[in-house]
DRENZALO-43901 format. One record per residue (C-alpha): residue in one letter; x, y, z. Coordinates in nm, 4 decimals. Example, Ala and Ser with C-alpha at 12.3 -4.5 7.8 and 13.67 -1.06 7.14 Angstrom:
# DRENZALO-43901
<node "A" <1.2300 -0.4500 0.7800>>
<node "S" <1.3670 -0.1060 0.7140>>
//
This chain:
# DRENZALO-43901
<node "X" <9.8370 8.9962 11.6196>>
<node "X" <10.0851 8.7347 11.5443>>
<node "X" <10.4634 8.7923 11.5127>>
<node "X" <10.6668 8.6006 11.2826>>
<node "X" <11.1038 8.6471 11.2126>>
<node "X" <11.2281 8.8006 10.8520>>
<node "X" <11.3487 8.4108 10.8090>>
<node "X" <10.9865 8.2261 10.8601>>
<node "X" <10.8196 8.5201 10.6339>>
<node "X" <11.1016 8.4634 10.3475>>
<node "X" <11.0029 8.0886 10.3810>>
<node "X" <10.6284 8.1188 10.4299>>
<node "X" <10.5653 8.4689 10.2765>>
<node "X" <10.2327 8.2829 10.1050>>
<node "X" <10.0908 8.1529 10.3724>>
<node "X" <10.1040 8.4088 10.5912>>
<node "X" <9.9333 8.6419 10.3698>>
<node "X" <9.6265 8.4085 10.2926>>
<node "X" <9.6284 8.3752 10.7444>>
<node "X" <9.6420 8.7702 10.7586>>
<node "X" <9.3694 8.7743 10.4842>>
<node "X" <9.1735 8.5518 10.6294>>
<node "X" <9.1492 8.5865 11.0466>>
<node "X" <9.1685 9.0152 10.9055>>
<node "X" <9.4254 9.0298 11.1768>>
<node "X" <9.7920 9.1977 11.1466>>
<node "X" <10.0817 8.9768 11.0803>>
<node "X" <10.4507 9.1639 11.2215>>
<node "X" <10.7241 9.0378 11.0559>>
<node "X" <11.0380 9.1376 11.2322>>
<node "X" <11.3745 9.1770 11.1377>>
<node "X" <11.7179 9.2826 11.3482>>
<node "X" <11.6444 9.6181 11.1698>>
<node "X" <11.3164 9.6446 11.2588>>
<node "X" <10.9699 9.5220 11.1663>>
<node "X" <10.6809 9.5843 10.9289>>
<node "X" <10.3143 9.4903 10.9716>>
<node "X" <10.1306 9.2534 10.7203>>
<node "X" <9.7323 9.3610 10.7355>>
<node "X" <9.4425 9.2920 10.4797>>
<node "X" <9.3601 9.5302 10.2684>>
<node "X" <9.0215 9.6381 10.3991>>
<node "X" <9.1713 9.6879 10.6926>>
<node "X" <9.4149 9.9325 10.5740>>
<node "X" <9.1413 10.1478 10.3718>>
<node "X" <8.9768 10.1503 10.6840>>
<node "X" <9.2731 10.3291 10.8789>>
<node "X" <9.3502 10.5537 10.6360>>
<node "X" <8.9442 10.6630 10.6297>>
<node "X" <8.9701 10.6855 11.0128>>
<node "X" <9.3134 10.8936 10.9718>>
<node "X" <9.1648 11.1142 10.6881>>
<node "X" <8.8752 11.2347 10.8660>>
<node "X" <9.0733 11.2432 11.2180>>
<node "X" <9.3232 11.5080 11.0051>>
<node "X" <8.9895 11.6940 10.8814>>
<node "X" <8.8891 11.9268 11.1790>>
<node "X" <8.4871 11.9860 11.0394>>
<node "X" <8.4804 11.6454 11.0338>>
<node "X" <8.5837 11.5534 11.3707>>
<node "X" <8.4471 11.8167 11.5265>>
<node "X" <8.1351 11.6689 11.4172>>
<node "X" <8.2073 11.3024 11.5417>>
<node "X" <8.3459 11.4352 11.8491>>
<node "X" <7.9702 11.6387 11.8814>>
<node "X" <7.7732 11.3768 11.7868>>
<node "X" <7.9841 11.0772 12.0313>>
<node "X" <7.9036 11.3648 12.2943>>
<node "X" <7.4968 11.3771 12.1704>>
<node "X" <7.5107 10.9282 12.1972>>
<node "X" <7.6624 11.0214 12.5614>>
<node "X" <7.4008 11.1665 12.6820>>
<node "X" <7.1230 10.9356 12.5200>>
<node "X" <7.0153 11.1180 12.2374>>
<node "X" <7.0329 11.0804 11.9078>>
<node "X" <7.1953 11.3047 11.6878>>
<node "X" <7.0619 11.5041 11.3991>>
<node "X" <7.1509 11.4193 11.0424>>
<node "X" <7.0814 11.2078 10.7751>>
<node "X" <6.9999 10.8541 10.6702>>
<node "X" <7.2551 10.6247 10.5482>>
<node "X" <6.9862 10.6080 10.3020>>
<node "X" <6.9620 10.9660 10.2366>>
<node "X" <7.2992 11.0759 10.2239>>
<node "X" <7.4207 10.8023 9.9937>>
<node "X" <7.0945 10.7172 9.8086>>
<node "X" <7.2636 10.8475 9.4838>>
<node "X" <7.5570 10.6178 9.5273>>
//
């Protein structure tokens, strides 16, 4: 994660958004009232998948029961990637 001031990202606002594209790493950009994070895209549909099925409890009960089934060395029942989404 790289840190930049509100002054370098007013000056280099276009660069540092093809950098945070490109390495897919977060860019903070503070200020002296606080800071904001720069991140690609992808990146931020990924966090708000991870935070939508973290806030659904049948679906993390189920991750939570399956990590448990990969913990012990098993495998855990359920689909395909190619059967559930074969449709897609």
């Amino acid at each position: 994660m790289r840190t930049v001031t509100l002054d370098q990202a007013i000056i280099d606002l276009k660069s540092i958004i093809h950098r945070t594209i490109r390495d897919n790493d977060e860019t903070v950009i503070a200020s002296s009232e606080g800071s904001v994070v720069v991140l690609n895209e992808n990146e931020w549909s990924n966090i708000k998948e991870t935070l939508r099925l973290l806030s659904d409890k049948e679906s993390l009960v189920a991750l939570l029961e399956s990590h448990s089934i990969r913990d012990r060395g098993k495998k855990p029942k359920g689909l395909s990637a190619e059967e559930a989404f074969g449709d897609v």
